[in-house]
Each structure stands twice: as structure tokens, then as C-alpha cells.
N, C-alpha and C positions, 0 to 999 in steps of 0.2 A: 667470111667472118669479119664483122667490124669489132674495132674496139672503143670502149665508152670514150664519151671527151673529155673526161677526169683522169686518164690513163697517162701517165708518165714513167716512162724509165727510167728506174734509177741511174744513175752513172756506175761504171764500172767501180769497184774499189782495187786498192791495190792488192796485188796477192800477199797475204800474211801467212807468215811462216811459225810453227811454233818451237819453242827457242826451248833445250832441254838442259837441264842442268850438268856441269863437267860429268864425265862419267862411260861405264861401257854398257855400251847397247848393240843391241841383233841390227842387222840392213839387209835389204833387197837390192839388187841394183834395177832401178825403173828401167832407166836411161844410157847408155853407153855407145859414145862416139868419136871421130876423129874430129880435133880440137886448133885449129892455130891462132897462138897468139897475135894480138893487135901489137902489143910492142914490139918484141922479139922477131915473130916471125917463124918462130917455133914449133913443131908438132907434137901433140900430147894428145892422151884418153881424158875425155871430159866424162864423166861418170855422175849419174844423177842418184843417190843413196836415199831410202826410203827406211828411216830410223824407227824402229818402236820402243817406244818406251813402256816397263816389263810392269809397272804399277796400272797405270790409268789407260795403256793400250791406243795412247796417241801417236800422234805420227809426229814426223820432222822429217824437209826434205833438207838434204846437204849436198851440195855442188864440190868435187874435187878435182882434179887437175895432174892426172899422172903421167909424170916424164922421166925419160931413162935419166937424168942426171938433177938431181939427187935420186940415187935409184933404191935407196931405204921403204920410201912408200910403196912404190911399183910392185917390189919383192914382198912387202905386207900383203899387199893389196892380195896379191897370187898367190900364196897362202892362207889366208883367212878363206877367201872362196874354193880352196882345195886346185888353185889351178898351180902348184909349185912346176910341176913339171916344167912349165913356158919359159923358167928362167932361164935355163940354158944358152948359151950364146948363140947368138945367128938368128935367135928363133923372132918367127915375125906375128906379133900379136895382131887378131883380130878384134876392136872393142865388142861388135856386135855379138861375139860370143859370149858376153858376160850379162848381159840382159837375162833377170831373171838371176840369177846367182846369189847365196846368201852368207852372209860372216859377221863379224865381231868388230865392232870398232869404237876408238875413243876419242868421244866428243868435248871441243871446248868450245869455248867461250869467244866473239873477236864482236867488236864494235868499231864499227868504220862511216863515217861522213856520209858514205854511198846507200852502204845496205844497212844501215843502223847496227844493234844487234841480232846477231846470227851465232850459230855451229858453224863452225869447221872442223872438218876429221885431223886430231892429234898425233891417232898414229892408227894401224889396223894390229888387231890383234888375232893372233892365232895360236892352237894347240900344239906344242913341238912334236907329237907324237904323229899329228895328222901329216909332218910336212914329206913331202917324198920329190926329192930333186932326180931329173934324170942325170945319170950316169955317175951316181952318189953312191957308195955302197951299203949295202941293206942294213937298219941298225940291228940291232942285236935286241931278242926280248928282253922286253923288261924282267927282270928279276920279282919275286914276289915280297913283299915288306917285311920285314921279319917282325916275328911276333914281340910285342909289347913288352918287356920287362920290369918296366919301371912300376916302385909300386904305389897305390891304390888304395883306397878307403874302402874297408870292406865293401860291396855292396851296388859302387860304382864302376861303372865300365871305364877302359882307357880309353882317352882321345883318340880321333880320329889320326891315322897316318899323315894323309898329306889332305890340303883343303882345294876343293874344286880352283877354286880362285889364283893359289899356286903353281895350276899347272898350267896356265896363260901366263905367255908372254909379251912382251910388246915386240914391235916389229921390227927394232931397228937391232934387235941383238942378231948375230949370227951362228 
């Protein structure tokens, strides 16, 4: 097969990223590897997050950087994907086990010289209820809400108990 002699390639463009506003969003993990820094020297989970955004259903990719010290994210990190159990001391993470894994996270804002603007993960977020650490003791059922007392417009129903929203946390509580 030839090609005409009008044929030119474009040049490559650079890869653009779509950049979402502060906020919490669902991720996949694409990507997940062992990581050492250029300065330090350091060994971290380089984790590649594949953000959807819950209106337009685009995507955003985010690059984050997990190391046991600050170990706030690490411990998000492993709860949002339901893996709490690994915190346990000793225990020896595999990143590649996380590929494919999906949770909660809060995205901000950073503008840098390098990468322009971009996302970075704020913090991860997770369901308290979800979390289950080993050698934790088991919690206790939830209790059920007690009923409503307060009163009411004829006619109208009472608020909701507790709002979805409330029962996420951010990651750095314990």
C-alpha cells in the first residue's frame, strides 16, 4: 500500500488531561506499581486513578504517590478499595494487586510550572462502616434510628435520618 504525496503526519500532541473541579469522585485504579523516587531514593506505590465524573461521564487521569510515611493516604488509600485488612503491621503490600480496584476520592486543584494545571488526590475517602482492620474487634450493630418525634406540618413527612453524604469520611480521621 502506498501512500498519496499529500500525506503528512501530524505530529504527536501532547497528552491532555481533563482537569475536574474540587470535589468527590468514584476511581478505578488503571495502573499500579513500584515507584522510587529520583530525589530521595525512596520506595512508594505509584497508582495511576481513572476519575469519572457522575454529570458528563468524562474521565480524569490522577497520578498519586503512596508511602508508609505520611501513612494517612496509604490507610485511605486501603480502605476506600475495601483492602483495610493490609494495614496491619508487617504486612507486605503488593501494588499489582490493586489494578482494577475501585473507591472514593477527593480531588483538588495544583498548578505547577511542569504539569500546568492538574488533579491531585486530597485525600481518599471511605465508608466507616465498610472498614474491617484485622485483629480489630468486631463492631457492634448498628442500632436502628429511632423514630422521628419532632413535629411536622400536617401532611409532610420528616426528614431524612442521616444523609448519604454524612456517612463518608475523609481519610485522615481514625
Amino acid at each position: 500500500m502506498e501512500l498519496p504525496d499529500n500525506f503528512a503526519a501530524e505530529p504527536l500532541k501532547e497528552r491532555e488531561f481533563e482537569v475536574f473541579d474540587p470535589g468527590e469522585y468514584e476511581f478505578e485504579v488503571k495502573e499500579s506499581t513500584l515507584h522510587t523516587s529520583k530525589d530521595s531514593r525512596k520506595l512508594s506505590i505509584k497508582v495511576q486513578l481513572e476519575c469519572y465524573h457522575p454529570q458528563t461521564f468524562n474521565k480524569a487521569i490522577v497520578f498519586d504517590y503512596l508511602t508508609p510515611n505520611p501513612d494517612w493516604k496509604i490507610r485511605g488509600f486501603l480502605r476506600t478499595i475495601n483492602k483495610a485488612h493490609l494495614e496491619a503491621g508487617g504486612t507486605v503490600l503488593n501494588p499489582y494487586e490493586f489494578q482494577g480496584m475501585a473507591g472514593r476520592v477527593f480531588l483538588k486543584i495544583e498548578t505547577t510550572e511542569k504539569y500546568g494545571k492538574r488533579n491531585v488526590v486530597g485525600r481518599y475517602i471511605y465508608k466507616r462502616d465498610d472498614i474491617k482492620i484485622a485483629g480489630a474487634p468486631a463492631a457492634a450493630p448498628a442500632a436502628a434510628p429511632a423514630p422521628d418525634t419532632t413535629p411536622h406540618p400536617p401532611g409532610e413527612e420528616a426528614p431524612p435520618f442521616i444523609s448519604e453524604r454524612e456517612e463518608f469520611i475523609p481519610s485522615y480521621d481514625s
